[in-house]
N, C-alpha and C positions, 0 to 999 in steps of 0.2 A: 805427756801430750794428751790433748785434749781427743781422742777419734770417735766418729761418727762410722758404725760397723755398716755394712750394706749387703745381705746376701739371703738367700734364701733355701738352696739344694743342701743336702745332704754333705755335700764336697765343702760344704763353707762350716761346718759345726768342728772341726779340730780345731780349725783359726780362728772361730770363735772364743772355745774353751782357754784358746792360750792367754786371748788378750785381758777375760775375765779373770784369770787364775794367774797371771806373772805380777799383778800388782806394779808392774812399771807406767801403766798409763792408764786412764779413765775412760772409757766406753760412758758415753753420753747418752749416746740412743742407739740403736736398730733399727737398720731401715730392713724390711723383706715383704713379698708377695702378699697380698690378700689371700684372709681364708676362703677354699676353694672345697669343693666337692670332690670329694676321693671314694674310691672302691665300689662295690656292688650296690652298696648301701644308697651312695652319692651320699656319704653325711659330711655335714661342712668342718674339715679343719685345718688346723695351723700347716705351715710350709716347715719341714723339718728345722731349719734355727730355728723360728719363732719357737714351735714345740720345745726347743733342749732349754730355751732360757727359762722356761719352767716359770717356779714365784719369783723370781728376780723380779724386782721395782724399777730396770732401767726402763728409762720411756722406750715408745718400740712406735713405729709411722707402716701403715699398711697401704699406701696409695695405691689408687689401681693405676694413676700415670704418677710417674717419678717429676718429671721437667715442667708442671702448670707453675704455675707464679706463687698457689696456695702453700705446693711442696716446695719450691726453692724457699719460700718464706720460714717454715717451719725446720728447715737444714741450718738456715744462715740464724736461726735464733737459737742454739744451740753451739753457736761458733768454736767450732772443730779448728782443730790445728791440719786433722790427717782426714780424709778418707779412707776407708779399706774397705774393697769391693770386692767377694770374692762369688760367682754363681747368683750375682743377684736376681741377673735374667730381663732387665732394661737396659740399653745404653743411657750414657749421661751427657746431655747437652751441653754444650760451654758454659754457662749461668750456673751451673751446678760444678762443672771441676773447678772454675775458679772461685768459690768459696773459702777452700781451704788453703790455708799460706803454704804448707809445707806441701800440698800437693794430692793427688788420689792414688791411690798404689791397688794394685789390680792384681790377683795368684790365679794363675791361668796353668790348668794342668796339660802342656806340653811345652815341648822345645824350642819355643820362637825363633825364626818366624814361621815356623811348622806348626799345622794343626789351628789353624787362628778359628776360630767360632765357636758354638756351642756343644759340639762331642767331641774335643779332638782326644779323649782317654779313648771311648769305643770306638774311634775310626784306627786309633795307632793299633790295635789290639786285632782287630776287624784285617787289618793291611796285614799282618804278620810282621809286624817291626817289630828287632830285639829287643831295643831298648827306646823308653821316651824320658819324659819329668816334668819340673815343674821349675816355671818362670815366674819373679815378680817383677812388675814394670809400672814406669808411671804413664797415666792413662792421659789419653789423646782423645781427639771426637770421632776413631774410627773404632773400629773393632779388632781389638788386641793387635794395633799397628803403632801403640807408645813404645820411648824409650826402654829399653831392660836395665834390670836392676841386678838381678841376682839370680842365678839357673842352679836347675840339680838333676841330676840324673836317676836313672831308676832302670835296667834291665825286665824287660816282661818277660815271666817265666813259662815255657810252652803250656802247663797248666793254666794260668792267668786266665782270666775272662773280665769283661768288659767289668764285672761286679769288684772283682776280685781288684784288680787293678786301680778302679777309681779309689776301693778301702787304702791301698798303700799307697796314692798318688796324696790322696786327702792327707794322712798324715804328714809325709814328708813337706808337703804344701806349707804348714803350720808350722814345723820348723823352720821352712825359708823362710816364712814371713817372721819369725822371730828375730831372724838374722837381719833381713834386710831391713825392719824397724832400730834394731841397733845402729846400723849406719847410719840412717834416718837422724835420729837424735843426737849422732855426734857432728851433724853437718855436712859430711862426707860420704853421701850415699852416690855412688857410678850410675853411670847414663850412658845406655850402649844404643845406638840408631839400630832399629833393624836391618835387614836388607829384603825389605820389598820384593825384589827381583824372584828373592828364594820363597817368597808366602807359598804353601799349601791352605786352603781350607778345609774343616770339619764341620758340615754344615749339620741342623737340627736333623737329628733322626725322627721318620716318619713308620708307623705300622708297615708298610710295604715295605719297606727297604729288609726286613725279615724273610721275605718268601723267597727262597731257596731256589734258583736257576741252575736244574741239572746240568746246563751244556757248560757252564762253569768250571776251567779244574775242580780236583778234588779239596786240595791245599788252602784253595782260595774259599772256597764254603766251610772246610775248617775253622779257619778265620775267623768268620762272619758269624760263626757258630760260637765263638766264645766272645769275640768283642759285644754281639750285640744280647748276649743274657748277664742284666736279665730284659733290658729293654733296648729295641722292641721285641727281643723275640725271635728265634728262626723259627721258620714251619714249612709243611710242606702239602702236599694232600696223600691221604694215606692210598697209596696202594693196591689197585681195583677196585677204590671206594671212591668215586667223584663224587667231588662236592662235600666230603668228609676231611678236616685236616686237622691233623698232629704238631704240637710242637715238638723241634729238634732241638736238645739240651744239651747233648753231648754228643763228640763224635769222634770214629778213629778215620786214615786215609790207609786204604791195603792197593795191595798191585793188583792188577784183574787178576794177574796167570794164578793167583791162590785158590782160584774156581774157574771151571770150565765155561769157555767161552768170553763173548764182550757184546752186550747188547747196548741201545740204542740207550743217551743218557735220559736218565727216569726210571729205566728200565732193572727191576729186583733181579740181583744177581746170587743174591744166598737166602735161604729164610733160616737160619738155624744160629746156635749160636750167642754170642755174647747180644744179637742184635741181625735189625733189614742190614745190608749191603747192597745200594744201590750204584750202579756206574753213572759215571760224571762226564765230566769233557775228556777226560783224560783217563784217571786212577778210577777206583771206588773208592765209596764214603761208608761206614760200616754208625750206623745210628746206634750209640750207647745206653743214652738214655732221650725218653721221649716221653710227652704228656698228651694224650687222646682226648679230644675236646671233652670236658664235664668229667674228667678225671684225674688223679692225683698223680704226679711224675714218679714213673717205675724205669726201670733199667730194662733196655731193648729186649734180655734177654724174657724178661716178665709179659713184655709186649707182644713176642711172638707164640707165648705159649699160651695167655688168657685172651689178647683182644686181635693178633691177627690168624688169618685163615688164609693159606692158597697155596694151588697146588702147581707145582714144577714140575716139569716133562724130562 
C-alpha cells in the first residue's frame, strides 16, 4: 500500500519505524509539525518524527495548517491508498479523509471511547486507573469519535508515570498498528461504533494543571504526581518561602498517626527523613524526590538537609 504517514510527538516514532522497516508498504511522504523553537536556547527544531527520519529521502510536508487547498493539493499528489495519523496534533477536514480509498487509520493511546483527546496516557495515569491501551480506528471529522479497529490493553504499573507509560503505550501502539494494517490489506479489517454515551475526555494539559491542591486527598496528588512527569509538572510552593516553588517528582501517601498530630492541608507535618510530609485532605504525602527552582532534581532526603530550614515545636 501506497501510505501517507502523518504525525509528529514522540508517541508516533515506533509506528513510524515499523512502517519504514517491515518493507510491506511504501511510506510516500510525512506529514508533521513545523519547526518550532524548543528549550532555554528557543533554537528552532524538527518535532520528534521529523528528527528520527534523519537522511531518509522520503518527501516530508511541514504546513503550519493541514486542510488549505495548497495542502490537500500536495496529499492528493502523492495518492496514498492509506492515511496513518498517529499524534499529529491537527484534525483532518473531510477533503483530506476522503483522499485515501482504503481510508485514514488513527492510534490513539487509550481505550475508546475513554480518554478521547489529546493526553488521555497522563490523564489515565493522573486518575490512578489500573490499566489503559491503545485503540486503532478509522478516523471521522470528530475527534477520536471513529469506528474501532483493533484494541490492546496494557496494566499501569503503580510505578508508571505519565513518561514511563506513554514509552510502553508508544510501543505497543506499533504493534497494533501492524496488526490492524494486516487486516487492512486483506480486505477484512472490523468496524466497531463507539458508544458515545460512555466518552470520557482527556483534554490538552496546561502548566497549571501541575500545582498541587493540598485540600486534595493524598492518593489523588499521588496520581497527578506521576501522570503529569514529566509534563506539565507537579509543584508546589516551598514551605515558609512564598513565592518560592519547587517541583514534586516523586511521592509516597503515609497515615497522619505515623507523626504527631494533623494539621491544616499544606501544612509540614515531618522535616526529617526520606523527604517534607505535608498533610492533604485526608492522608499525608511525604515528597521523595523534588527540584528547587534553578536546580538539579535530588531526593527529599538531600532537600532537607542542604536547601530546607525550619524549625518544629
Amino acid at each position: 500500500m501506497r501510505i501517507i504517514f502523518m504525525g509528529s510527538a514522540e508517541f508516533a516514532c515506533p509506528s513510524l519505524e515499523l512502517l519504514l522497516s517491515s518493507g510491506k508498504d511504501e511510506v510516500v511522504a510525512v506529514v508533521t509539525q513545523p519547526d518550532r523553537p524548543k528549550g532555554r536556547s528557543l533554537a528552532v527544531s524538527p518535532c520528534p518524527a521529523k528528527a528520527y527520519l534523519g537522511a531518509r529521502t522520503i518527501p516530508v510536508m511541514t504546513p503550519e495548517r493541514i486542510n488549505t487547498p495548497e495542502s490537500l493539493a500536495m496529499l492528493q499528489s502523492f495518492k496514498p491508498d492509506l492515511l496513518v495519523v498517529i499524534a499529529y496534533g491537527q484534525l483532518l477536514k473531510p477533503a483530506i479523509l476522503a483522499i485515501p480509498p482504503l481510508g485514514c487509520i488513527n492510534v490513539h493511546g487509550s481505550l475508546l471511547p475513554k480518554y478521547r483527546g489529546a493526553a488521555p496516557i497522563q490523564w489515565a495515569v493522573a486518575n490512578g486507573d489500573p490499566v489503559s491501551g491503545v485503540t486503532t480506528m478509522f478516523m471521522d471529522v470528530g475527534m477520536d469519535t471513529g469506528d474501532m479497529i483493533l484494541k490492546r490493553e496494557l496494566p499501569i504499573d503503580p510505578g508508571d508515570t505519565g513518561g514511563s507509560y506513554h514509552d510502553k503505550l508508544a510501543r505497543v501502539g506499533a504493534v497494533l498498528l501492524g496488526e490492524t494494517l494486516e487486516r487492512v490489506r486483506t480486505g477484512r479489517p472490523p468496524r466497531t461504533p463507539q458508544d458515545h454515551a460512555a466518552a470520557t475526555l482527556a483534554p490538552k494539559l496546561k502548566k497549571t494543571d501541575g500545582k498541587l491542591d493540598w485540600s486534595l486527598p493524598a492518593q489523588v496528588l499521588h496520581n497527578r504526581v506521576r501522570g503529569f512527569n514529566p509534563w506539565p509538572g507537579s509543584y508546589c510552593e516551598m514551605p515558609g518561602t512564598p513565592g518560592k516553588f519547587i517541583k514534586v517528582l516523586a511521592t509516597r501517601v503515609e497515615p497522619c498517626d505515623k507523626v504527631s498530630g494533623r494539621g491544616c492541608p499544606g501544612a509540614v507535618l515531618d522535616a526529617a527523613g526520606d523527604g517534607l510530609l505535608i498533610q492533604t485532605g485526608n492522608e499525608a504525602l511525604r515528597l521523595l524526590e523534588v527540584q528547587p527552582e534553578g536546580k538539579k532534581p535530588m531526593s527529599g532526603a538531600a532537600f532537607l538537609s542542604g536547601y530546607f530550614r525550619i524549625r518544629f515545636e
